[in-house]
C-alpha positions in Angstrom: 24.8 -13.5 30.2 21.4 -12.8 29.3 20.3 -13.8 25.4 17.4 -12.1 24.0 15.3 -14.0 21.4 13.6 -11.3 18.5 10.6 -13.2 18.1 8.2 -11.7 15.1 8.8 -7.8 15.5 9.9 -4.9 13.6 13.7 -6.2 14.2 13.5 -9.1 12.8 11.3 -7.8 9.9 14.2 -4.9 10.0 16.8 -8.0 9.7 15.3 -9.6 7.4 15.2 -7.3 4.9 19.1 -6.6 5.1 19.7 -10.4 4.7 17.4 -10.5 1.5 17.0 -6.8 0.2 19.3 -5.2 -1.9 17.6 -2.3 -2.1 17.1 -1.5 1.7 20.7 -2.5 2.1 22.4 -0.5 -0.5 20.7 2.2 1.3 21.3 1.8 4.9 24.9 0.2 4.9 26.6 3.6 4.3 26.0 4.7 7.6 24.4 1.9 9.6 26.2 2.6 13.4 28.2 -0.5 14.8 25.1 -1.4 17.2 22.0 -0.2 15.4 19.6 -2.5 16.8 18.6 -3.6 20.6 19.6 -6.9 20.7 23.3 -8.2 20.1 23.0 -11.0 17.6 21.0 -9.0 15.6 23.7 -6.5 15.6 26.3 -9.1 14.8 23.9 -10.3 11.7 23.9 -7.0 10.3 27.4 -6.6 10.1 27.9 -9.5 8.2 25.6 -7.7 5.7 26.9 -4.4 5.8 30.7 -6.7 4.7 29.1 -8.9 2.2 27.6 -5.4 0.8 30.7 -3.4 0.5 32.8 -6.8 -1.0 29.9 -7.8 -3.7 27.7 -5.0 -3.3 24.3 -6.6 -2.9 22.5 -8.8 -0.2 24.0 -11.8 1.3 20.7 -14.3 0.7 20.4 -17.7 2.3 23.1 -19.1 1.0 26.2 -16.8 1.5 24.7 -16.3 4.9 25.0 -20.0 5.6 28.2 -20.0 4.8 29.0 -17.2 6.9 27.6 -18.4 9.8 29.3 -21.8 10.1 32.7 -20.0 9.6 31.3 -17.8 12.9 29.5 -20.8 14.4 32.5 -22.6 14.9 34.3 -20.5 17.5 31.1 -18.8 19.0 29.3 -19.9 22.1 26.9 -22.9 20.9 24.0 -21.2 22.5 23.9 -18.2 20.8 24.8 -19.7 17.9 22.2 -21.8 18.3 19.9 -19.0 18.8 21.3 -17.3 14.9 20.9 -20.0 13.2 17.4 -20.3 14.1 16.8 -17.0 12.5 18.7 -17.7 9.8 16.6 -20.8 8.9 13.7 -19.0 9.1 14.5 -16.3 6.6 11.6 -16.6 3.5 11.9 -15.1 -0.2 9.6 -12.8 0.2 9.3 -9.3 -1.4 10.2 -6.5 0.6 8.7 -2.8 0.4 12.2 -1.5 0.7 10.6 1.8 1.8 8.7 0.8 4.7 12.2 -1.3 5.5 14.5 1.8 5.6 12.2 4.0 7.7 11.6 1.3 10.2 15.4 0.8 10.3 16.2 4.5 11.3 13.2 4.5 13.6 15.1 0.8 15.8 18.5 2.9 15.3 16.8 6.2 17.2 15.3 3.8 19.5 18.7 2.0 20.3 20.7 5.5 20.5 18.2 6.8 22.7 18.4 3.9 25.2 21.8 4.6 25.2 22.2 7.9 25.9 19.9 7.4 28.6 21.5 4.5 30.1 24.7 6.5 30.1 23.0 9.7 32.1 21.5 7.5 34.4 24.7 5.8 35.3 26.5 8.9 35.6 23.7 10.3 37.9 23.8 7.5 40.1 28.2 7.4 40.4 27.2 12.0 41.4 28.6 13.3 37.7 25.7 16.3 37.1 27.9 17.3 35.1 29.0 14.3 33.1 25.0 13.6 32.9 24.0 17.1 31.3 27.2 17.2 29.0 26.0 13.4 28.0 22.5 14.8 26.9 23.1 18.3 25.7 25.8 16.8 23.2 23.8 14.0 21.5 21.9 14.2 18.4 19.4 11.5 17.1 21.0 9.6 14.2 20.2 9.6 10.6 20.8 7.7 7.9 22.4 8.9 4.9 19.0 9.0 2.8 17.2 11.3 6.0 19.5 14.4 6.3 17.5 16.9 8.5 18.1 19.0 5.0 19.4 18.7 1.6 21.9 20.9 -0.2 20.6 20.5 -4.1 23.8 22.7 -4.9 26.5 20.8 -4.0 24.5 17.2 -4.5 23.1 16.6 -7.8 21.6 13.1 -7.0 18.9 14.8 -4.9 17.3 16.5 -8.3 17.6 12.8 -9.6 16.1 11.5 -6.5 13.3 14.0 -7.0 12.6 13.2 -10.7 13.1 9.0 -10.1 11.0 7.6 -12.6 10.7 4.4 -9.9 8.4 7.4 -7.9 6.0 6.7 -10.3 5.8 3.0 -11.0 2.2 2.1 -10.5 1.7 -1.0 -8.8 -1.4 -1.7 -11.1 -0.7 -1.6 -14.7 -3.1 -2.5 -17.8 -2.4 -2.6 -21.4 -0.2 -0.4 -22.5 -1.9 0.7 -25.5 -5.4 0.6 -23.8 -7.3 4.1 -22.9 -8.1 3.0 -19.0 -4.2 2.2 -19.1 -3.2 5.3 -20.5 -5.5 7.1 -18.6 -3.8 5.8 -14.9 -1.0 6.6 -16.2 1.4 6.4 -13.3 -1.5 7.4 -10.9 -2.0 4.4 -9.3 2.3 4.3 -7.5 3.4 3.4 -4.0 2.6 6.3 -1.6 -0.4 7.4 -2.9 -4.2 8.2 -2.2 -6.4 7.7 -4.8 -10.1 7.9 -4.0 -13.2 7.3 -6.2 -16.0 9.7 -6.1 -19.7 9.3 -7.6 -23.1 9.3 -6.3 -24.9 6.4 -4.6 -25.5 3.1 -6.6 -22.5 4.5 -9.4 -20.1 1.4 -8.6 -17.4 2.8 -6.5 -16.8 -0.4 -4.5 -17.1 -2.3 -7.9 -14.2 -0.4 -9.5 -11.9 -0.1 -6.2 -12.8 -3.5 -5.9 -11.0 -4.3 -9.2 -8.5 -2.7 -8.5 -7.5 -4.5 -6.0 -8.3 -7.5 -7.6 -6.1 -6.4 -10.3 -3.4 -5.6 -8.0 -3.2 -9.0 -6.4 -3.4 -10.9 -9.4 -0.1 -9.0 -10.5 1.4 -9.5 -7.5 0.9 -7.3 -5.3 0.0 -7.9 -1.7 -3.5 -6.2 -0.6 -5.0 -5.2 2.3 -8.7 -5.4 1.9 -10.8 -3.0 4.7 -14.6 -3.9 4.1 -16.6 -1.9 6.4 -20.2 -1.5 6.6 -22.0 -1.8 3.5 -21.6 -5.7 2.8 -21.2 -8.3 4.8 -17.6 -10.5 4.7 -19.8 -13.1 2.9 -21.6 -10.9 0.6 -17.9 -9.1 -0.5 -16.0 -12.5 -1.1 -19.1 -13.7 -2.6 -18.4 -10.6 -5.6 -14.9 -11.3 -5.4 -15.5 -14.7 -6.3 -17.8 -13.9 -9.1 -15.0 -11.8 -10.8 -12.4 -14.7 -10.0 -14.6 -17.7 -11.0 -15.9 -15.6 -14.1 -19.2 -16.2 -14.8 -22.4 -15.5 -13.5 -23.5 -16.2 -9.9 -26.7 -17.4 -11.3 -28.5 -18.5 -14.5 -29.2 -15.4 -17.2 -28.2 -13.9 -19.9 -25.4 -11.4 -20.2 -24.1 -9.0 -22.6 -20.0 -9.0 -23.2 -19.0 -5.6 -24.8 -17.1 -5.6 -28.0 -16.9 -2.4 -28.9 -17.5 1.0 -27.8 -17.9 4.6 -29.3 -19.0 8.0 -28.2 -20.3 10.9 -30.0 -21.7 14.1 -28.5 -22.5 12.4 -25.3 -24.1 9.4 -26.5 -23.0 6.2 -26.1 -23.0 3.3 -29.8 -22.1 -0.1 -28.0 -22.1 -3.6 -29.4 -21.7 -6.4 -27.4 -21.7 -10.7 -27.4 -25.2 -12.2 -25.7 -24.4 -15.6 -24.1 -26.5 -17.5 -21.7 -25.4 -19.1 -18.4 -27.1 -22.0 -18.2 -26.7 -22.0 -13.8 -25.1 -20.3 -11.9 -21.2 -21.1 -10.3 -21.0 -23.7 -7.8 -18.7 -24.1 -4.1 -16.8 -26.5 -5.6 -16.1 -23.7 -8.9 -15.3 -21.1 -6.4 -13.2 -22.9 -4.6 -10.9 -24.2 -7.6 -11.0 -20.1 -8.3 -9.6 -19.0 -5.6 -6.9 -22.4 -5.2 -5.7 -21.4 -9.1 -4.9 -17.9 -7.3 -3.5 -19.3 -4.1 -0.9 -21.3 -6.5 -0.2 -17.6 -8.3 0.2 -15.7 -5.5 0.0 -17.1 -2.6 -0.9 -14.5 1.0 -1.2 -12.1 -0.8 -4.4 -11.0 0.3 -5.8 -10.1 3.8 -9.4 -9.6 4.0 -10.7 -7.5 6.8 -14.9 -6.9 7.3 -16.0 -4.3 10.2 -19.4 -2.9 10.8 -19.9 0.7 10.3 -18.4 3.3 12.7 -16.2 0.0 14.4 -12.8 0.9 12.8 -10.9 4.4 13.3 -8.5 5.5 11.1 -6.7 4.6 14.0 -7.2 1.2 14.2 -6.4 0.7 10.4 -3.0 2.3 10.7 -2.2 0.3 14.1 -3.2 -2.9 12.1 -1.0 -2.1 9.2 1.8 -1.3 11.4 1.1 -4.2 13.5 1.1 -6.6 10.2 4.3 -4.7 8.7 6.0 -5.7 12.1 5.4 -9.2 11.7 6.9 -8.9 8.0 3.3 -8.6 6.3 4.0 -5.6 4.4 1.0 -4.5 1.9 1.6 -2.9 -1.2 -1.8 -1.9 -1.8 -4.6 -0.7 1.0 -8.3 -0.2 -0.4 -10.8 0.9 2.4 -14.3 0.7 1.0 -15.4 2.9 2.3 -13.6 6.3 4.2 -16.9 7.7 5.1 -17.7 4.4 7.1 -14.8 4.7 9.5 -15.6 5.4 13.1 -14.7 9.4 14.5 -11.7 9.5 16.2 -11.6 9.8 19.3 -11.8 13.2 20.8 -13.8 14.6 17.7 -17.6 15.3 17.3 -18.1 17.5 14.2 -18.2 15.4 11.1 -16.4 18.1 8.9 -13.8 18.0 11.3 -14.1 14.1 11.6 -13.7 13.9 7.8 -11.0 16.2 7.4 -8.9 14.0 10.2 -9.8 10.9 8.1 -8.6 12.1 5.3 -5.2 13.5 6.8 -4.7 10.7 8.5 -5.2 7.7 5.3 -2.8 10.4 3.4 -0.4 9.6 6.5 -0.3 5.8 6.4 0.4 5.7 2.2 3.1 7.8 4.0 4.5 6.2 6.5 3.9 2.6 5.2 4.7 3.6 1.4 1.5 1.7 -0.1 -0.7 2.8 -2.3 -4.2 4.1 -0.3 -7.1 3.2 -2.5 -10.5 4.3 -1.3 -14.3 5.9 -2.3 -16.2 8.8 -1.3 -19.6 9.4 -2.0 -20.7 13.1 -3.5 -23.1 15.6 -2.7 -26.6 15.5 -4.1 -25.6 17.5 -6.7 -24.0 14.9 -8.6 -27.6 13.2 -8.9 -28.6 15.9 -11.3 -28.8 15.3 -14.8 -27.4 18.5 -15.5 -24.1 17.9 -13.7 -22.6 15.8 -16.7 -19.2 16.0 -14.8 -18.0 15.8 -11.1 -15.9 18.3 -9.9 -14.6 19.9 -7.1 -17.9 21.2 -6.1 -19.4 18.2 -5.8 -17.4 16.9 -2.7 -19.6 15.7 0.5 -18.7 16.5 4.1 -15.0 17.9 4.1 -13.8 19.2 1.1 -10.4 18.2 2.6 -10.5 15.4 0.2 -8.9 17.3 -2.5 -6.4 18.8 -0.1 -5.1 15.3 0.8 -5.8 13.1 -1.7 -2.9 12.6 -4.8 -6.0 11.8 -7.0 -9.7 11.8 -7.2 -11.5 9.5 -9.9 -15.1 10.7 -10.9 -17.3 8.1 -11.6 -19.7 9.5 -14.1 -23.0 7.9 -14.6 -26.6 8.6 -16.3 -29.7 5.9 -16.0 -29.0 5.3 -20.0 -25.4 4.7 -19.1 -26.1 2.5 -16.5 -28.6 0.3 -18.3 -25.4 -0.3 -20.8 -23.2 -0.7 -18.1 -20.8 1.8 -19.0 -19.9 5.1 -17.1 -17.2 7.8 -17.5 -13.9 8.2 -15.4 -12.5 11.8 -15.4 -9.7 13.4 -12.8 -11.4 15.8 -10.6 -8.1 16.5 -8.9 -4.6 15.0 -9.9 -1.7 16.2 -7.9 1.7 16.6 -9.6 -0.2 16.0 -13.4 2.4 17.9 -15.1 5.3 15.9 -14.0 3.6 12.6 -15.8 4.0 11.9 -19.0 2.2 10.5 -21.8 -1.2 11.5 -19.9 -3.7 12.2 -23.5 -6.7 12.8 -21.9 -8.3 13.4 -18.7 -11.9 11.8 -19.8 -12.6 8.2 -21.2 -15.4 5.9 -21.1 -14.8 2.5 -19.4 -17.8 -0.8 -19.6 -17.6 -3.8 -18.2 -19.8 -6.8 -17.3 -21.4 -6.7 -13.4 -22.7 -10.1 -14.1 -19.3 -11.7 -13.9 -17.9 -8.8 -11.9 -15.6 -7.4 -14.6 -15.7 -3.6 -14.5 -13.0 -2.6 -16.6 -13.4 -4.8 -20.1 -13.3 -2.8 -22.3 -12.2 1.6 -22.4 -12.5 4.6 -25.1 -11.3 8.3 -25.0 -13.6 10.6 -25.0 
């Protein structure tokens, strides 16, 4: 008999999560087939979930599973028992984006059904049963989980309209102060399975505010995928990052803290604390920085650095996938910056080119349920003093950006402002607006600090 060892691939990642998941488990075991994955003691793992789910109603974890397995252990073959406790051993606490977990579960269950139905055609063509073949083929249907009906019947099943009105839909998986404008002015903007891009003009911050973000985002813990192409070198980006980790300046100067912040018929009244920095952080400061984090939340980032016009859209979803496989699944994605990724293959025009980039970054927040953070620069427009506010108009290349985006972020900024180190953030496009609530305003001023790479200290409506 031959035993096949799942090494680190979507079915063990797929595995995993019904050992330790609740969530992807309370939503699969209801009609999980006998044999839904290739291999047969991954099959046999799974069932003990699906039973310990139906008895207790929630995941097995480490230690019912031990248990499990040395009542099975005893009477199985010592090699393959052998072979399941190694996975078991190897199972790790680690948080699961029950999303991405489900769809990659029906995608192995299609993939297993399929293999099947084949198999069973092709042994019937080679034994002379046409018939037995065709009839095989003609009368299967992919499977589907309970939560992927090929349709929904709102009717007769109430829980879809609660489905559609979940409030866990709009979670965002970057939260600030509750009472705070730049807090209230997110909202619930910045949830799983969304794409939320930052617009402004050239030198207006837009890496500086997706950076912290994401900075933000990891610190909460989150895990973040970090795509730094062109611009910055891998050195020059960590070297920011650090700064806004470590906390003070990168060098000796004086900087200005703001305290407080007010605005009145577009002019900006801003006090703020002087201090001095005596030098500049040093290695062994950045390195305690980013330890302190390490012991917070540890691999939570992965930080990727690509020249311009290396990386497709592509080749950042085949990455994420490929990660996600290996049971690496981000939470958040920022890609600073769209523009900078490479044409597809197959497509000249940059309109066109644009438009497919932003389809296709929609796609992944998708497919891998994460939330798609990302910058686009604006038309020359936007450098006018006149144009106070970025809007629609002012998009650059492929105004497909509002089409497939769930929100777009203008980054407002005049040479005054920017000498005070403020700006203004309003929603050029917000998809689904109405459905969020507590949303007062759709304007506020935000300063922050560049010198120690804070961005978002301190926020006002407008």
């Amino acid at each position: 008999m031959q035993i096949e060892e799942v090494n680190g691939s979507d079915e063990r990642l797929a595995v995993t999560a019904l050992c330790l998941d609740t969530a992807t488990l309370a939503k699969v075991a209801p009609a999980l087939p006998e044999n839904p994955f290739p291999s047969k003691w991954s099959n046999r793992v799974a069932a003990w979930c699906v039973s310990h789910y139906q008895q207790f109603s929630e995941a097995p974890g480490p230690v019912a599973l031990t248990a499990i397995y040395a009542e099975w252990a005893s009477t199985a073959d010592e090699t393959i028992s052998q072979l399941v406790g190694k996975f078991l051993s190897s199972l790790s606490a680690i948080d699961m984006n029950t999303e991405y977990c489900v769809d990659l579960i029906e995608r192995l269950i299609r993939k297993t059904a399929t293999r099947s139905i084949v198999d069973k055609a092709m042994a019937a063509l080679s034994n002379g049963k046409l018939e037995e073949a065709v009839s095989a083929i003609q009368g299967w249907k992919p499977p589907k989980i309970a939560q992927d009906a090929e349709f929904v019947e709102p009717l007769d099943d109430i829980s879809v309209i609660e489905d559609a009105f979940e409030k866990a839909h709009y979670e965002p998986l970057i939260t600030f102060k509750a009472d705070s404008a730049i807090g209230r002015f997110f909202g619930p903007t910045l949830h799983r399975d969304a794409l939320v891009v930052f617009c402004g003009p050239d030198k207006s911050g837009k890496s500086s505010h997706l950076a912290s973000l994401c900075q933000r985002a990891m610190v909460q813990g989150k895990r973040v995928a970090y795509i730094n192409i062109g611009d910055l070198s891998q050195e020059q980006a960590l070297k920011r990052w650090t700064t806004a980790f470590v906390g003070r300046p990168a060098y000796r100067c004086k900087y200005n803290l703001p305290t407080e912040i007010e605005y009145k018929e577009k002019e900006f009244s801003l006090k703020y604390e002087t201090r001095l920095a005596e030098s500049g952080y040093s290695m062994d400061d950045a390195k305690l920085a980013w330890q302190r984090l390490s012991e917070l939340a540890p691999k939570r980032l992965r930080f990727v650095s690509r020249p311009a016009n290396t990386m497709t859209v592509e080749d950042l979803r085949d990455m994420l996938l490929g990660w996600a496989n290996q049971g690496w699944v981000a939470d958040v994605v920022g890609v600073d910056y769209a523009a900078l990724l490479a044409p597809s293959r197959g497509i000249k025009e940059r309109h066109e080119a644009l438009d497919h980039i932003w389809k296709s970054l929609r796609q992944i927040s998708q497919e891998l349920k994460v939330l798609m953070l990302t910058a686009s620069q604006t038309n020359a427009d936007a450098y006018n003093a006149a144009t106070y506010w970025i809007t629609k108009a002012n998009f650059s290349g492929s105004k497909g950006i509002w089409a497939h985006c769930n929100a777009a972020i203008g980054i407002n900024i005049t040479n005054t402002e920017r000498r005070q180190q403020v700006c203004r953030f309003n929603f050029i496009a917000q998809r689904e607006r109405e459905y969020m609530s507590d949303l007062p305003t759709e304007y506020i001023a935000v300063a922050g600090c560049p010198h120690i790479g804070r961005f978002h200290l301190l926020s006002e409506f407008i």
